[in-house]
N, C-alpha and C positions, 0 to 999 in steps of 0.2 A: 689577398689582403682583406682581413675585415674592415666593418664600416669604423672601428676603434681604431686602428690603422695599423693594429699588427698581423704579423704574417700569420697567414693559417698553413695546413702541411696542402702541400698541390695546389696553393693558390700563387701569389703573382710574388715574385721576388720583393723582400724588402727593403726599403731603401737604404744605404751602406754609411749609418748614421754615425760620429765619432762621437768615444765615450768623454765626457766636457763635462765633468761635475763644477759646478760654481762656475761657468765659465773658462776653466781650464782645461785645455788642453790635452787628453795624459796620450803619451805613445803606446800605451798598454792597458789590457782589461784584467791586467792579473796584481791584485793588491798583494800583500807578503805581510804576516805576521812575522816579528823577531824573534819570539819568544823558543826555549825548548831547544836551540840548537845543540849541537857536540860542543861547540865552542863559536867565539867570535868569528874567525876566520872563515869556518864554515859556512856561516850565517851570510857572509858576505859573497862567498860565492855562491852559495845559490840564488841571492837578492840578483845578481850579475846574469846567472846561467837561466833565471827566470824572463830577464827585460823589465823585469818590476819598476815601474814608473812611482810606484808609491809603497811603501814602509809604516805600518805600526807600530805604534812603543809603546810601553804600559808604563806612564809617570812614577805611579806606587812601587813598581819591581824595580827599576833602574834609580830612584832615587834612594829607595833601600837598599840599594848595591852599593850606591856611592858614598851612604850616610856608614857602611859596614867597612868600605875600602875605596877610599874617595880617587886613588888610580884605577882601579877598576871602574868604577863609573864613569869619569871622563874618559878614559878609554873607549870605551863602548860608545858615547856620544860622538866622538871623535871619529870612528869609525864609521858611524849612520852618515855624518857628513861626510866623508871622503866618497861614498857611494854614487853622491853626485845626484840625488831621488827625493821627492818629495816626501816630507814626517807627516805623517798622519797622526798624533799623539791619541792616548783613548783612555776613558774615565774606569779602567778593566777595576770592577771588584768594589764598585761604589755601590751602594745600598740606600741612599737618599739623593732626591733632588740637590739638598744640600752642601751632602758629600762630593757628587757631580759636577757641582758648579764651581766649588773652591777648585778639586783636581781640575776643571780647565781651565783656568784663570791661569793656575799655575804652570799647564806647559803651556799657554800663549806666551808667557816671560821667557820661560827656559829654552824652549822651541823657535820664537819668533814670528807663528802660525797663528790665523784666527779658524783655521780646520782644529775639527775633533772630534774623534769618533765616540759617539756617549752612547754608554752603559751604565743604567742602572737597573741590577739585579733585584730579582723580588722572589726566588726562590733558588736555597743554596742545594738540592740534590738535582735542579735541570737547569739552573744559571737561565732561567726563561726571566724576559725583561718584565721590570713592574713598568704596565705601559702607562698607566697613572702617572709613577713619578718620572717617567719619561717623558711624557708628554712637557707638564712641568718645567721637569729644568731643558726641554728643550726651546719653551717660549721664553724662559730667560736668558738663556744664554743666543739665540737670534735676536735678541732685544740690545746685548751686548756688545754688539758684533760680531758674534761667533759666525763660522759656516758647517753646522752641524751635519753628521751623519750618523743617525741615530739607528743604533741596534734593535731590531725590534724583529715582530712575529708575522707572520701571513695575513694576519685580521686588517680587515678595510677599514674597519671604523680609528683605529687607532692609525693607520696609514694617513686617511683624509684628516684628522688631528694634527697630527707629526708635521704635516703639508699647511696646516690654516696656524701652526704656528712659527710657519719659516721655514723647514725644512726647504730643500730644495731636491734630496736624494734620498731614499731608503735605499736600508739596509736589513732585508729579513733575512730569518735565521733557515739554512736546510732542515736541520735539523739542531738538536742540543748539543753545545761548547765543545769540543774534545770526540762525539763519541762515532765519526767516521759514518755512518747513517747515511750521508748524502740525500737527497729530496725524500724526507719526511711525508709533505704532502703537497705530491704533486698538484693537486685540482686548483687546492689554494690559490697555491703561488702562480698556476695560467691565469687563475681569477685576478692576481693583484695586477700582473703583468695585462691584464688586458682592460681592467678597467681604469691604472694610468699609464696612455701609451705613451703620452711625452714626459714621463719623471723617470727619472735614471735611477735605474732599479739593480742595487749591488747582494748577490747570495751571498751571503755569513755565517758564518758557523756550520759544524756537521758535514764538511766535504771531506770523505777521505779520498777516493779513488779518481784520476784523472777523468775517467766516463761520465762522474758524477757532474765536475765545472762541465764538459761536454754538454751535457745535459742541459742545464742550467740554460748555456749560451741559447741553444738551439729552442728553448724555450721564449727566447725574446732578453734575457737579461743582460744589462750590459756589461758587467764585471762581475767577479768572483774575489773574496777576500778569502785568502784560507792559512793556516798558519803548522798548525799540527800535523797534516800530512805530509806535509814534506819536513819538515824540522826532527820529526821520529821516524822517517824513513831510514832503509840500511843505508842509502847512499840519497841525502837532499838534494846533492848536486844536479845529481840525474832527473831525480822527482820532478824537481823544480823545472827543470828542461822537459818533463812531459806534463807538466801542469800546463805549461805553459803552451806548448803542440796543441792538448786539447783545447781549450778555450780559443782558439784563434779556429781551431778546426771545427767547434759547436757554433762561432758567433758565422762562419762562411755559410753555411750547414741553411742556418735560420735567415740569413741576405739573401741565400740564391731561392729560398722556399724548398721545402722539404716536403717529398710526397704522402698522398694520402693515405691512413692507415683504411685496411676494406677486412671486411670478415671471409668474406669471399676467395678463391684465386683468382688471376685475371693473369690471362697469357702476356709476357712478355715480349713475343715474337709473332707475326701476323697468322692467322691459322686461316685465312681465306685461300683455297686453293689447294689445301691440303687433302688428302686420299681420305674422303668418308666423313669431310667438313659438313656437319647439319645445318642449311642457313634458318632451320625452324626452332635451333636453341632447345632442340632434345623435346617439341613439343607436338605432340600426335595429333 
């Protein structure tokens, strides 16, 4: 254990903390994007075949479904509820503090939630957050009442911001929206993970491969939101059932301590007593 209180690899087991964004509770560290399924049904069994405690929805896409074919949109709403899971609603494709702030307002009505996962975008070919107007509407909207979980990057400076304006959880990116990457940069994200040990630290975006949440976990983080890899997998259902393996198996991984990485070999098996053991360490 470092003196920041997270686990190092061959140091002392970590304490077996539950993930409790805002105070709640979640049975799971596996967030579920909706977005991209085959179809609804699908969507639902893998939110099922995952254990997803919590669900995202993107206000802009499903109210443009409903505003296009207003049974389809209820439909879909309907279904989020039937899942029995907490909405995470998210500000996907806002480009102003502005814009950010009307879209959460408005699924706090529609939703019934003062959760929101905020996004605002500040570059449209890496969908990298503007941490400016992040920042922003994120002091608004915890001013509001919101319980924000704001999208954002590896950078600290913008973390301790996010944090002196209410935040209570980051959410940094693996890497950028969509593109399967997985940890971008490692060093960062030990660095963000280690300099806050007590803020609930959720990976976003850029996981495609179940190794990558693995990863993640064993790293110290406590949840994984991911949406695209399993929604465009041949078969989500299954995905979503090894997404879900992984992260339970990286978050064990990083409780019990994980051993040290050496440049060296170092025998596994005792070599005292063995035929032509040098106790001089091969030194003349």
């Amino acid at each position: 254990m470092t003196a920041d209180g997270t686990a190092t690899p061959g140091g002392a087991p970590a304490a077996a903390r539950p993930f409790s964004p805002y105070g709640a509770a979640l049975s799971s560290r596996l967030l579920l994007g909706t977005a991209r399924f085959p179809s609804p049904q699908i969507m639902g069994e893998a939110v099922r075949a995952a254990g997803a405690a919590v669900v995202t929805v993107s206000l802009r896409r499903e109210t443009a479904r409903t505003g296009a074919g207003q049974s389809a949109g209820q439909h879909f709403f309907e279904l989020i509820k039937d899942l029995g899971v907490r909405v995470l609603p998210n500000t996907a494709g806002c480009r102003t503090p502005r814009e950010a702030i009307a879209t959460a307002q408005m699924a706090r009505e529609l939703f019934g939630t003062d959760w929101i996962k905020l996004e605002v975008i500040g570059n449209d070919d890496t969908l990298q957050p503007d941490l400016f107007g992040l920042v922003e509407a994120a002091g608004a909207l915890t001013s509001d009442g919101f319980k924000v979980f704001p999208y954002t990057t590896e950078d600290l400076v913008a973390a301790e911001r996010l944090l002196a304006a209410g935040c209570e959880v980051l959410m940094p990116w693996g890497a950028p929206i969509g593109t399967g990457r997985g940890l971008a940069n490692r060093d960062a994200l030990r660095s963000l993970r280690r300099y806050f040990p007590e803020v609930p630290l959720v990976i976003d975006a850029g996981i495609g491969a179940p190794s990558h949440a693995a990863e993640a976990m064993e790293m110290g983080y406590d949840a994984a939101l991911l949406n695209t890899a399993v929604s465009t997998a041949a078969d989500p259902v299954r995905m979503a059932r090894a997404f879900a393996a992984a992260i339970e198996a990286g978050r064990l991984g990083y409780e019990a301590g994980l051993m040290p990485v050496r440049d060296m070999a170092v025998p596994s098996t005792p070599v005292v007593g063995t035929p032509f053991f040098d106790l001089s360490g091969g030194r003349r």
